[in-house]
N, C-alpha and C positions, 0 to 999 in steps of 0.2 A: 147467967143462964140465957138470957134474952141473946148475946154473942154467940151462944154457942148452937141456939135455935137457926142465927144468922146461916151459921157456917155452913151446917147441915142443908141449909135451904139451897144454896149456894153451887151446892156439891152436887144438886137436883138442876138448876136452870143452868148451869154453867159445863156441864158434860166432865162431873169429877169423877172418878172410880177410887173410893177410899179403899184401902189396905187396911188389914187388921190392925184395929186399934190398942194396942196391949198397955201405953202409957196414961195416965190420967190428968187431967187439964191441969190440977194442983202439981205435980210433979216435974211437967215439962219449963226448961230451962228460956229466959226472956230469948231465943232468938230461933232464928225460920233459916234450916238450911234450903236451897233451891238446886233441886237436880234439871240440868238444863241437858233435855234430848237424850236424854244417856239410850238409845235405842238402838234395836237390831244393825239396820241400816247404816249406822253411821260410826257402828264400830270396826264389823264385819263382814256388811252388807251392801248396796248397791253403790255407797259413800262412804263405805269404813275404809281405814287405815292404820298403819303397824301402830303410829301414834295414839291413834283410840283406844284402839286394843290394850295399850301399853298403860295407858293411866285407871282399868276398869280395878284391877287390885285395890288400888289406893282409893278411889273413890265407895269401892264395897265398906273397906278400914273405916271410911271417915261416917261413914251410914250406920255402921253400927256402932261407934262410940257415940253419936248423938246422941243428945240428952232433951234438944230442943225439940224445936216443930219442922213439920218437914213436909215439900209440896215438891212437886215435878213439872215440868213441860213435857206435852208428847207433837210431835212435828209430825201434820194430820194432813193426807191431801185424798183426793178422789181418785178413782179410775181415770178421767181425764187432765189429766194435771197437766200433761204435756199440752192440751189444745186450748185447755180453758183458762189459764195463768199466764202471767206474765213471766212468775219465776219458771217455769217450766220452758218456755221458750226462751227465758234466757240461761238456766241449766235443766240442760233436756235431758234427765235423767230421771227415770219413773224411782222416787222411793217412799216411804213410809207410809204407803197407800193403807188409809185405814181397815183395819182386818187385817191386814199380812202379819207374818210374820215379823217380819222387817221393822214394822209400825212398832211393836210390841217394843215394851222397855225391855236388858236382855236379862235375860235368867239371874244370876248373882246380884245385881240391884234388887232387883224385885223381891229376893228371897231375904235380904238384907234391910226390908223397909219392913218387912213381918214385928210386929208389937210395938213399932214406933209411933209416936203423938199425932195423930193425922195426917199422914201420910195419905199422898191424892196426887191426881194427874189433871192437867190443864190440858185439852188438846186444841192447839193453834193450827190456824190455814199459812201462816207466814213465820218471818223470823224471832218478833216480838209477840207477844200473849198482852191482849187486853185486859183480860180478867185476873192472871195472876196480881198484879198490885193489887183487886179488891178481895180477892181469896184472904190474900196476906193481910189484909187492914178490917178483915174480918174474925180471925183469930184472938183466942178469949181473952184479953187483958193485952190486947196491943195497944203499945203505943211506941213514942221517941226512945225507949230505953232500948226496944228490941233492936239483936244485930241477924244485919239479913246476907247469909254466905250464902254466892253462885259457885257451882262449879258441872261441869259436863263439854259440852259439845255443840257445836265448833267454836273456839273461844269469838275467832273474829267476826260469827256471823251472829249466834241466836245467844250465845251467852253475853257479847257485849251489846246486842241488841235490847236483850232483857236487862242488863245490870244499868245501862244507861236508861230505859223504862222506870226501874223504881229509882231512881233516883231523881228522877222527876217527880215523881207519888211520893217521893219519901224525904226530903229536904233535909232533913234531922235526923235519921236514922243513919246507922254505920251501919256502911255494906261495904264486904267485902268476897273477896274472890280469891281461889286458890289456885294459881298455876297448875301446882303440882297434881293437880285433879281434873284438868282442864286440856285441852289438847284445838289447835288450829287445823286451817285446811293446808298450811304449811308452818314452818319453823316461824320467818319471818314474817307471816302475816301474824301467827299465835302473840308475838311477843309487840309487836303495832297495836295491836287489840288492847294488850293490860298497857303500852303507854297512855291511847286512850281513856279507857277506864281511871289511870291514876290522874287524868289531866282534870278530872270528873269527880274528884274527888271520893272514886272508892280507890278502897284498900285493896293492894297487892300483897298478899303475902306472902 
């Protein structure tokens, strides 16, 4: 109970937006999938590509056979992103500006996270999310047993940025990553990224 007080608290100081809850703590299965970015922007938006577009099917599949827990990133910047960031000058390209559309996770995720086990958004200023490892290490009966799967968007930027994040948070946890779910800012950056990751000992599968 006291965990689940945590979470809730969590979801209040840490800027979460919980999704209908439909599964109950007892029910959900020991592991945390993580949708990483899966947002307007970066399927079909100011950063999307055929690629993005192309794994959103499979990613909806894998959302609603979950059984586990499930959290998201949302890739969060201001109206001035361009002037005020580093990343913006060095990709100067306005997207995920909070409020837009763009920003917004895109339709088929979102409607696909309806009744699952807390289901919630992290929203980060950069490529890694600070709070997502304490989200996750705040959920009701974590511990070493949980497996924690990324999959979203861009593999080589915020999803290898995040899977290598808990893995620093998580020494003992299996974390793993699904290509097939997952999509780069090109072919061969996409596939540098999970050597990365597997050099890091998460799982490719």
């Amino acid at each position: 109970m006291k965990k689940l007080v945590l979470l809730l608290a969590m979801v209040s100081v840490f800027g979460l937006v919980s999704c209908k809850q439909g599964a109950s703590v007892g029910t959900a299965a020991p592991k945390v999938l993580v949708l990483v970015d899966m947002q307007n922007d970066f399927i079909d938006g100011a950063l999307g590509s055929e690629a993005a577009q192309a794994i959103v099917p499979a990613v909806v599949e894998k959302v609603k056979g979950w059984d586990g827990y499930i959290v998201a990133t949302r890739d969060t910047h201001n109206p001035d992103y361009l002037d005020a960031t580093l990343e913006g000058k060095l990709l100067p390209v306005a997207h995920c500006i909070k409020g837009g559309e763009g920003w917004e996770i895109c339709p088929s995720v979102t409607a696909a996270l309806e009744g699952k086990a807390y289901a919630g958004v992290v929203d980060k200023p950069t490529f890694g999310s600070l709070e997502l490892p304490q989200l996750i290490a705040s959920i009701p009966g974590f511990d070493e047993s949980f497996v924690i799967e990324l999959v979203g968007l861009d593999t080589d930027i915020c999803v290898v940025s995040n899977a290598l994040s808990l893995r620093m948070h998580f020494p003992n946890n299996p974390i793993e990553v699904d290509p097939a779910c997952c999509a780069g800012t090109c072919p061969e950056r996409h596939a540098a990224a999970l050597e990365t990751m597997k050099s890091c000992q998460i799982t490719v599968k």
